[in-house]
DSSP file (Angstrom, degrees, kcal/mol; ACC not computed):
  #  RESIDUE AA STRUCTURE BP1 BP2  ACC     N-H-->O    O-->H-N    N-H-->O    O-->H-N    TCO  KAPPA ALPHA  PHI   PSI    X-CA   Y-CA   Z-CA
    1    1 A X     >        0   0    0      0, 0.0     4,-2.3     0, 0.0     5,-0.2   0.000 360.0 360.0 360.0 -52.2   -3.4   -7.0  -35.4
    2    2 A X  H  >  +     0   0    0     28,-0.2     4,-1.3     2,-0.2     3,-0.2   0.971 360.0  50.8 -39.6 -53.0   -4.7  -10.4  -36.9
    3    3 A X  H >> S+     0   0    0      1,-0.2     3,-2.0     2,-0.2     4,-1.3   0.885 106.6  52.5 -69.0 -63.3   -1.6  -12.1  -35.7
    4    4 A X  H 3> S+     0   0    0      1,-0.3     4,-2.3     3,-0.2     5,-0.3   0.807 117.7  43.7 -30.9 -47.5   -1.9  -10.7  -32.1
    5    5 A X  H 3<>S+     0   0    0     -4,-2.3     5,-2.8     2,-0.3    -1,-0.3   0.643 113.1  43.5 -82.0  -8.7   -5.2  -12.1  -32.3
    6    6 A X  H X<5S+     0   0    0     -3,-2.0     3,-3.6    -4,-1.3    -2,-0.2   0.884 112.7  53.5 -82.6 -86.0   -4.8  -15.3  -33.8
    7    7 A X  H 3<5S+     0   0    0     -4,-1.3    -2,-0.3     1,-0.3    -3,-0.2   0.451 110.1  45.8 -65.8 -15.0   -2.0  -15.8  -31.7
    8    8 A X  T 3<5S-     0   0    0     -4,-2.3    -1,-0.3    -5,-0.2    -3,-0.2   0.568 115.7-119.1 -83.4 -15.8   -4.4  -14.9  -28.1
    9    9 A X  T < 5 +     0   0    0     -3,-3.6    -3,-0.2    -5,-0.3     2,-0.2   0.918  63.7 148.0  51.4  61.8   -7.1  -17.3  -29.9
   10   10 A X      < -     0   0    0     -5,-2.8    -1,-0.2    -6,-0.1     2,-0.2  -0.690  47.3-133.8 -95.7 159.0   -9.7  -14.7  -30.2
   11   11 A X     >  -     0   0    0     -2,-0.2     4,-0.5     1,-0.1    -1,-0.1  -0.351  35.9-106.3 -98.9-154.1  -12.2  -14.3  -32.8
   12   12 A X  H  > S+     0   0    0      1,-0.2     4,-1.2     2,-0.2    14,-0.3   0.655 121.3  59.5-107.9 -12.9  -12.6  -10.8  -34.1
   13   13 A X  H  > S+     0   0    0      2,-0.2     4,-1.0     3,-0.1    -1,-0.2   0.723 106.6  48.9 -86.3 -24.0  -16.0  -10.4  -32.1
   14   14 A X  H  > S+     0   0    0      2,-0.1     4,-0.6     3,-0.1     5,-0.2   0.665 116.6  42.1 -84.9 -15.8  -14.0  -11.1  -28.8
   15   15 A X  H >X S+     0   0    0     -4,-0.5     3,-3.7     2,-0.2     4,-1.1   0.862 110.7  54.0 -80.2 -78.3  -11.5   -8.6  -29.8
   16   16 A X  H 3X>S+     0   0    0     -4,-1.2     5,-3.8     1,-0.4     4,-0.8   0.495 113.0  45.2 -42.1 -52.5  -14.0   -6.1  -31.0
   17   17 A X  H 3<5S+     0   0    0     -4,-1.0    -1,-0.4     3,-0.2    -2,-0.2   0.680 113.9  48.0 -94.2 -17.8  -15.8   -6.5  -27.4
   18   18 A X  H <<5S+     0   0    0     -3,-3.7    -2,-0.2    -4,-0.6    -1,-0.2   0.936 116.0  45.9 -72.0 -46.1  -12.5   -6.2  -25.5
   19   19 A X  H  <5S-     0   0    0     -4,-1.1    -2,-0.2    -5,-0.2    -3,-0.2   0.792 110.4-121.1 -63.7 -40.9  -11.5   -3.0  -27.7
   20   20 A X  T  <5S+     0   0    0     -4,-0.8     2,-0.3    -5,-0.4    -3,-0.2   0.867  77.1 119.7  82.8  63.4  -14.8   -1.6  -27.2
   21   21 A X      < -     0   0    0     -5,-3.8    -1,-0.2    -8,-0.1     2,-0.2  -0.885  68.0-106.2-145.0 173.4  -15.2   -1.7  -31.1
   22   22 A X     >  -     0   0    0     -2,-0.3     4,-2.0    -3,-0.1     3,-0.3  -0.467  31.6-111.5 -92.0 178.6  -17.7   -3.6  -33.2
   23   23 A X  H  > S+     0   0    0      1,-0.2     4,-0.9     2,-0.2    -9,-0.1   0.783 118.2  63.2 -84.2  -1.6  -16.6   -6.8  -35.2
   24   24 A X  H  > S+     0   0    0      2,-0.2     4,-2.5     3,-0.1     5,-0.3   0.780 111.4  43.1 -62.5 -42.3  -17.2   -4.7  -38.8
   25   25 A X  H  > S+     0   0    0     -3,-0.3     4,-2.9     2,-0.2     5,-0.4   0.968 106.3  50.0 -63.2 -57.8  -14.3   -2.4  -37.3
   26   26 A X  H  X S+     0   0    0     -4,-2.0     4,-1.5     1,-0.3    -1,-0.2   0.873 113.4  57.7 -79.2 -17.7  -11.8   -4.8  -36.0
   27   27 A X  H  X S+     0   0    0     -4,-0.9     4,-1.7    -5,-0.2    -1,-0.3   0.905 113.0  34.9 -70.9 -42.1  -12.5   -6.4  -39.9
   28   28 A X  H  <>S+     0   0    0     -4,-2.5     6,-2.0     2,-0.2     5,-1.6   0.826 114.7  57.7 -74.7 -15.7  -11.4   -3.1  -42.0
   29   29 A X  H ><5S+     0   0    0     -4,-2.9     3,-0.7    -5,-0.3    -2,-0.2   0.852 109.3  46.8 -90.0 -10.5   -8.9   -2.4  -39.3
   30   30 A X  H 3<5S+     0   0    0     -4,-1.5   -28,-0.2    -5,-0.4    -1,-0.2   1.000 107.9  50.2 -48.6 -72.8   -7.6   -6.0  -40.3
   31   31 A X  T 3<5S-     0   0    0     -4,-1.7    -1,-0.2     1,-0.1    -2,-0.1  -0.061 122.8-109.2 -83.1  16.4   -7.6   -5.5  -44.2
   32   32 A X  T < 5S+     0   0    0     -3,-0.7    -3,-0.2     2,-0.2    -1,-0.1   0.762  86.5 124.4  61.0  25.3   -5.6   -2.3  -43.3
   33   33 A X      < +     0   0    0     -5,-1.6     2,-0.4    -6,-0.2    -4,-0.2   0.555  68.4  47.3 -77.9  -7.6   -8.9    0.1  -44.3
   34   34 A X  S    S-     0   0    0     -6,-2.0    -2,-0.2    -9,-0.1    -1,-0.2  -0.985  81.2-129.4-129.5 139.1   -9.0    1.8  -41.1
   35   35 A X        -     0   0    0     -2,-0.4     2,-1.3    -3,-0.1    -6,-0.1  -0.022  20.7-138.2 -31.8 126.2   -6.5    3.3  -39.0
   36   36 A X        -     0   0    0     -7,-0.1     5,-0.1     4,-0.0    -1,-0.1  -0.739  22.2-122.7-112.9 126.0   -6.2    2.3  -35.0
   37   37 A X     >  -     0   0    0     -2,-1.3     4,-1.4     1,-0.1     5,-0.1  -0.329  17.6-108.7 -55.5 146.3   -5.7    4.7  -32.8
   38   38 A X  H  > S+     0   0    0      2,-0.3     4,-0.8     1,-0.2    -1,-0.1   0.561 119.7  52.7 -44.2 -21.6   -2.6    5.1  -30.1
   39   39 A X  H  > S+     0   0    0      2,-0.2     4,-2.2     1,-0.1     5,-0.3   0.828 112.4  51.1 -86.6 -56.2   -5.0    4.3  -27.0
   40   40 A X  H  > S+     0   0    0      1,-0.3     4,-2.3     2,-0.2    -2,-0.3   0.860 112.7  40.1 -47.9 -40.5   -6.1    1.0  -29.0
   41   41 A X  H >X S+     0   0    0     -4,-1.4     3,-1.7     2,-0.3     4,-1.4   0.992 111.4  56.9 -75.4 -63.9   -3.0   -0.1  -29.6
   42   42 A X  H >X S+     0   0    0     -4,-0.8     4,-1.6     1,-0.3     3,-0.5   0.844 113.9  44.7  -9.9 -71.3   -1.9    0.8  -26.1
   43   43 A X  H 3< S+     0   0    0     -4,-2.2    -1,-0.3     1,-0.3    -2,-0.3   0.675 108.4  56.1 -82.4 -10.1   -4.7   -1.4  -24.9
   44   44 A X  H XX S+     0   0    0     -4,-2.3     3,-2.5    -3,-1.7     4,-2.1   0.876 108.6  47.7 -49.6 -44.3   -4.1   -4.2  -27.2
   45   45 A X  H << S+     0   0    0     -4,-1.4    -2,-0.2    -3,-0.5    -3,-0.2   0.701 101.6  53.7 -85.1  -8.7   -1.0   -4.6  -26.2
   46   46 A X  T 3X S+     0   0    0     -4,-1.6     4,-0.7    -5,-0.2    -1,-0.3   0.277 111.8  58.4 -88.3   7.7   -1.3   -4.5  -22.8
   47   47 A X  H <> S+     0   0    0     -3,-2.5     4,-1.9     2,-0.2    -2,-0.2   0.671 108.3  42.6 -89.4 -31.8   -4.0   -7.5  -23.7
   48   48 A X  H  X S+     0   0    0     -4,-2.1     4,-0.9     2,-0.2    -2,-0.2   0.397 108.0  59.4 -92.0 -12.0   -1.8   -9.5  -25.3
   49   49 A X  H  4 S+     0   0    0     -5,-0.2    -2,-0.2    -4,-0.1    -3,-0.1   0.907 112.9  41.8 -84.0 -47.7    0.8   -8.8  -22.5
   50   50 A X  H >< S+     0   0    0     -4,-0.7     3,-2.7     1,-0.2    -2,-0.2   0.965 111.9  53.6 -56.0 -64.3   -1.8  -10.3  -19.8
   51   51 A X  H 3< S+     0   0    0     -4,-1.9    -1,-0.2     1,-0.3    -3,-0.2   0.844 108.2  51.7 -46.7 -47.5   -2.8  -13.2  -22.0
   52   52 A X  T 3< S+     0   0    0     -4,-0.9     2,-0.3     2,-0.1    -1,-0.3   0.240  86.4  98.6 -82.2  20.7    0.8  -14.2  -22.4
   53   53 A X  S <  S-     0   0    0     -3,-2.7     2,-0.1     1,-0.1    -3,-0.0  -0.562  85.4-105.1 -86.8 156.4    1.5  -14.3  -18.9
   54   54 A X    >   -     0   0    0     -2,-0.3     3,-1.9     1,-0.1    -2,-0.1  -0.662  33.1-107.4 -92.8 149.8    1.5  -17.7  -17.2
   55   55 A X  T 3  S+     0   0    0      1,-0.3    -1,-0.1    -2,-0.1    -2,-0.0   0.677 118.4  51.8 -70.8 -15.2   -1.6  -18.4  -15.0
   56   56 A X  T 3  S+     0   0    0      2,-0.0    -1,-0.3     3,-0.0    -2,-0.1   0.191  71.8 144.4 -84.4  22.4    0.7  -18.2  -11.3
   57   57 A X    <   -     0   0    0     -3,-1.9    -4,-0.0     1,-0.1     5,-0.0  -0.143  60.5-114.3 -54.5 115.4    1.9  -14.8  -12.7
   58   58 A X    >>  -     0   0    0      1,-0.1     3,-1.3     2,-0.1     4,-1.3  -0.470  26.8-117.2 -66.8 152.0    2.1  -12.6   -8.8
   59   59 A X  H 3> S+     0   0    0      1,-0.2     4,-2.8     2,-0.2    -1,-0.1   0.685 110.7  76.0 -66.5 -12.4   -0.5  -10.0   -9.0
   60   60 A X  H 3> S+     0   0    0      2,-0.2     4,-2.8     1,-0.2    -1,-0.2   0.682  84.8  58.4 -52.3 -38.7    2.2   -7.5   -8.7
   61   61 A X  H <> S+     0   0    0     -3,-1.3     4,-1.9     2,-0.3    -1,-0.2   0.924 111.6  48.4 -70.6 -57.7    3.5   -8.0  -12.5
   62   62 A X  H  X S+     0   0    0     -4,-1.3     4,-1.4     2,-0.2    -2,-0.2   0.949 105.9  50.1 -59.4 -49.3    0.0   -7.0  -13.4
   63   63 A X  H >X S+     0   0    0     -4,-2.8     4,-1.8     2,-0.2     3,-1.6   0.993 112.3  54.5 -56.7 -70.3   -0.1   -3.9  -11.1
   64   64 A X  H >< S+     0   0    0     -4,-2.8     3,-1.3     1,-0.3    -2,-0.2   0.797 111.3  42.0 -18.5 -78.7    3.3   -3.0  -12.9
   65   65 A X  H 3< S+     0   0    0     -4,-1.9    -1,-0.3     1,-0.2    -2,-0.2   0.784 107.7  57.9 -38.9 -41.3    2.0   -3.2  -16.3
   66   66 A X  H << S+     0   0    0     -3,-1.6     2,-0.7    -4,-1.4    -1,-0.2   0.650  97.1  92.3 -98.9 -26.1   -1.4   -1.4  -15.6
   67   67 A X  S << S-     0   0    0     -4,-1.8     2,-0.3    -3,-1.3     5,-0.2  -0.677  77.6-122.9 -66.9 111.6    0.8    1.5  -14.4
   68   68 A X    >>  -     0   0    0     -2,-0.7     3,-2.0     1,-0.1     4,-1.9  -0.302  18.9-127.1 -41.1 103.8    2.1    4.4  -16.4
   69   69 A X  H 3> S+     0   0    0      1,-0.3     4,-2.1    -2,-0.3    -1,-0.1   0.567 107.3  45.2  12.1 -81.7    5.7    5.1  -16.7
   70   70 A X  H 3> S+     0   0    0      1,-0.2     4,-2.1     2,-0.2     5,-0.3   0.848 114.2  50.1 -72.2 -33.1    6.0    8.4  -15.8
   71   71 A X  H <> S+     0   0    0     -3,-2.0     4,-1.6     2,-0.2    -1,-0.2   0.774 108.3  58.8 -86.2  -9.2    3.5    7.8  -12.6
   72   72 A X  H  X S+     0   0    0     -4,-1.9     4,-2.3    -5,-0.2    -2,-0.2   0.999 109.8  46.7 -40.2 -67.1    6.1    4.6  -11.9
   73   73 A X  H  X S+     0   0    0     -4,-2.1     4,-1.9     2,-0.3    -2,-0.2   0.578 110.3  45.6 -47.1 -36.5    8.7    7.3  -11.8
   74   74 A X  H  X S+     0   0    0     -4,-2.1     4,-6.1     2,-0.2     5,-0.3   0.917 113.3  50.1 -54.3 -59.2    7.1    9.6   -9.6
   75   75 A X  H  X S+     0   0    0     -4,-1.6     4,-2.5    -5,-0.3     5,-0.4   0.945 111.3  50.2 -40.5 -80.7    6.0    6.8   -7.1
   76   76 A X  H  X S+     0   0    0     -4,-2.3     4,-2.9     1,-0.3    -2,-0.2   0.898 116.2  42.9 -64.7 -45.9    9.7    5.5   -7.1
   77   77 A X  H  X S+     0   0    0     -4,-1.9     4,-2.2     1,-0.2    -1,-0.3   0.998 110.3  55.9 -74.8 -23.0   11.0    9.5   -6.3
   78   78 A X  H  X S+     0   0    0     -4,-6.1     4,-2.0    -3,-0.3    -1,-0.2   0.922 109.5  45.2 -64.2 -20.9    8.2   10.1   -3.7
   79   79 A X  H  X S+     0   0    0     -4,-2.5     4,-1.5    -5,-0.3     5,-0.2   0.953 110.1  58.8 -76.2 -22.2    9.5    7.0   -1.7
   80   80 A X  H  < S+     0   0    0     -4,-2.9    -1,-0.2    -5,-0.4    -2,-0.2   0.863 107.1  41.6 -38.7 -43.6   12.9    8.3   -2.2
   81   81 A X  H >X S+     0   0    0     -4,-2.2     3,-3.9     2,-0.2     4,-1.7   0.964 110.7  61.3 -91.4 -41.6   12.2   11.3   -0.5
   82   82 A X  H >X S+     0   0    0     -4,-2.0     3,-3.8     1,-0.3     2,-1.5   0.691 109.3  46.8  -4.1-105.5   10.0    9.2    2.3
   83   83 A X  H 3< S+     0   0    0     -4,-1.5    -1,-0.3     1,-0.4    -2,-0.2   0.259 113.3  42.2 -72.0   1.0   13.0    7.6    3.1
   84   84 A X  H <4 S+     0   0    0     -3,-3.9    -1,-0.4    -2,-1.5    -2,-0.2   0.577 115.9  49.9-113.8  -7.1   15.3   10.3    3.3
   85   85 A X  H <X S+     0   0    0     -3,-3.8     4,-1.4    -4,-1.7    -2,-0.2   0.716 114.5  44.8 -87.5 -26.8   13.0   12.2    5.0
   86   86 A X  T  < S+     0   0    0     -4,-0.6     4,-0.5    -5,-0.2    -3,-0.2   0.670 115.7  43.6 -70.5 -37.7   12.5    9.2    7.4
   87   87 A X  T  4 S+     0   0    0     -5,-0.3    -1,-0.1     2,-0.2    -2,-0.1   0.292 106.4  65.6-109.7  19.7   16.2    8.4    7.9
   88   88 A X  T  > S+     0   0    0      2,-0.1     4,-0.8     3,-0.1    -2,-0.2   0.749 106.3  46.2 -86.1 -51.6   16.3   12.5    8.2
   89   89 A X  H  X S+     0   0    0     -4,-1.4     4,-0.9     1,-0.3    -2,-0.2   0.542 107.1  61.5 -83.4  -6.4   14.0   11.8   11.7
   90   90 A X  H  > S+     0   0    0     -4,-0.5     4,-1.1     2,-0.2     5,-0.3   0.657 100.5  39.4 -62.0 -46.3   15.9    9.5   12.8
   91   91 A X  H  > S+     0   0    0      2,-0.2     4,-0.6     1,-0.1    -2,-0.2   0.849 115.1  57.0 -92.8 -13.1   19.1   10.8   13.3
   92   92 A X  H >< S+     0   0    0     -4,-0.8     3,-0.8     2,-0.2    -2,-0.2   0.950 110.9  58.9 -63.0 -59.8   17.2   14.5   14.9
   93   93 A X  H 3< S+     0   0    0     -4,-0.9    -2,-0.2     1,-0.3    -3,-0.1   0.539 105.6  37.2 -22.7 -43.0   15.8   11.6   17.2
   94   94 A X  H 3< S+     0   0    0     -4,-1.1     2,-0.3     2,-0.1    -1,-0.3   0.654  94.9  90.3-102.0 -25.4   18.6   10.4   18.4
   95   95 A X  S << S-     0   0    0     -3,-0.8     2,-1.0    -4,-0.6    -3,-0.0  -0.410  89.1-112.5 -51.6 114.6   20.6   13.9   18.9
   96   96 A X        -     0   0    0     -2,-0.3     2,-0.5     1,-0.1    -2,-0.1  -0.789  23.3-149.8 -79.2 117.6   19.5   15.1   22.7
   97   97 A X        +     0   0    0     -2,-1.0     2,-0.1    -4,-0.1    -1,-0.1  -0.577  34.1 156.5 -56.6  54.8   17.5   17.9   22.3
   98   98 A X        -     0   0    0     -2,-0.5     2,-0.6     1,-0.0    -2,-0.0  -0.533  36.1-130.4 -88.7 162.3   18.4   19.8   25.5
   99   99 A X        -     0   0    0     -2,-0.1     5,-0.4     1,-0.1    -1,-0.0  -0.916  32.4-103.5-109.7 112.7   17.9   23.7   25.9
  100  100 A X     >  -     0   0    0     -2,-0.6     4,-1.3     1,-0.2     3,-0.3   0.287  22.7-116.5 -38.8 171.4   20.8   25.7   27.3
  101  101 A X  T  4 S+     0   0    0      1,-0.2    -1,-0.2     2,-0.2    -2,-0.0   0.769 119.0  54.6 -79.6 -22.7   20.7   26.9   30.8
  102  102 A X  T  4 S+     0   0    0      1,-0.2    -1,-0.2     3,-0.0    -2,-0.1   0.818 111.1  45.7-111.7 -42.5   20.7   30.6   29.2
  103  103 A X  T  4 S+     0   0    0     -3,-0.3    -2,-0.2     2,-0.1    -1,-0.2   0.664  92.5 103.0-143.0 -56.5   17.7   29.7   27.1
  104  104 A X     <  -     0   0    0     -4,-1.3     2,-0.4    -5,-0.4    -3,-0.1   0.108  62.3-140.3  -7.0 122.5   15.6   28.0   29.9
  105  105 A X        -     0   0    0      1,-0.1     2,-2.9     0, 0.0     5,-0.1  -0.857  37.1 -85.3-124.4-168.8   12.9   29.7   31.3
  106  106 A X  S    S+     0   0    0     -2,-0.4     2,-0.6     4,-0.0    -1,-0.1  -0.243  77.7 133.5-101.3  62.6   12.0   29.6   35.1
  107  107 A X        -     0   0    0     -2,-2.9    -3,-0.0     1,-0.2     0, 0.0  -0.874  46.6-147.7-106.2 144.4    9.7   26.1   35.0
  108  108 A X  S    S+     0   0    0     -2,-0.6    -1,-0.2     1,-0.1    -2,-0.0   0.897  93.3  58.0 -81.2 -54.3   10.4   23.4   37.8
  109  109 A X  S    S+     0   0    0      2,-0.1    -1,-0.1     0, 0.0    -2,-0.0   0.916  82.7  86.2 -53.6 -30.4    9.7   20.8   35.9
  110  110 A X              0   0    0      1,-0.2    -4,-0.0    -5,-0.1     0, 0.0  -0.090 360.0 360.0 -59.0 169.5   12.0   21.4   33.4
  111  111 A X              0   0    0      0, 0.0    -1,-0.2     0, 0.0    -2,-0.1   0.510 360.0 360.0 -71.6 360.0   16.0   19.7   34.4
């Protein structure tokens, strides 16, 4: 964790305030007396992912990161099925729909 932090050129009271920890924390969890939890590390690294991006980085790369996996993957099948559902109405669209003569019932407007 020091080297992440070293290497973003924070002190351990700007980590501490990113982390939502005090700077007495981020110091035992330095000297490997306290444990960090799975979210922290999670959100470190996605701090250190940001920081090392270059400053014309498209906002898109960020949105990407800031997303969860598994709700990437769901987004990517629900447009699948959009689009098959889409190129589904398309081709009913283009079929003439007519009604058989037998089927027809007694309107004048109809053909």
């Amino acid at each position: 964790m020091r080297l992440w932090r070293q290497d973003m050129g924070m002190t351990q009271t700007e980590l501490g305030e990113l982390l939502g920890y005090c700077v007495f924390y981020v110091n035992h969890i330095e000297r490997n007396s306290r444990t960090v939890a799975d979210h922290a590390w999670k959100h470190l690294s996605l701090i250190y992912a940001v920081h090392s991006l270059p400053p014309d980085a498209p906002v898109s790369i960020l949105q990407e990161m800031l997303i969860p996996p598994t709700l990437a993957a769901k987004r990517a099948k629900a447009a699948e099925r959009l689009a098959q559902r889409k190129a589904k109405k398309t081709k009913t669209s283009k079929r003439k729909r007519s009604t058989p003569r037998n089927l027809r019932r007694n309107n004048p407007s109809s053909p």
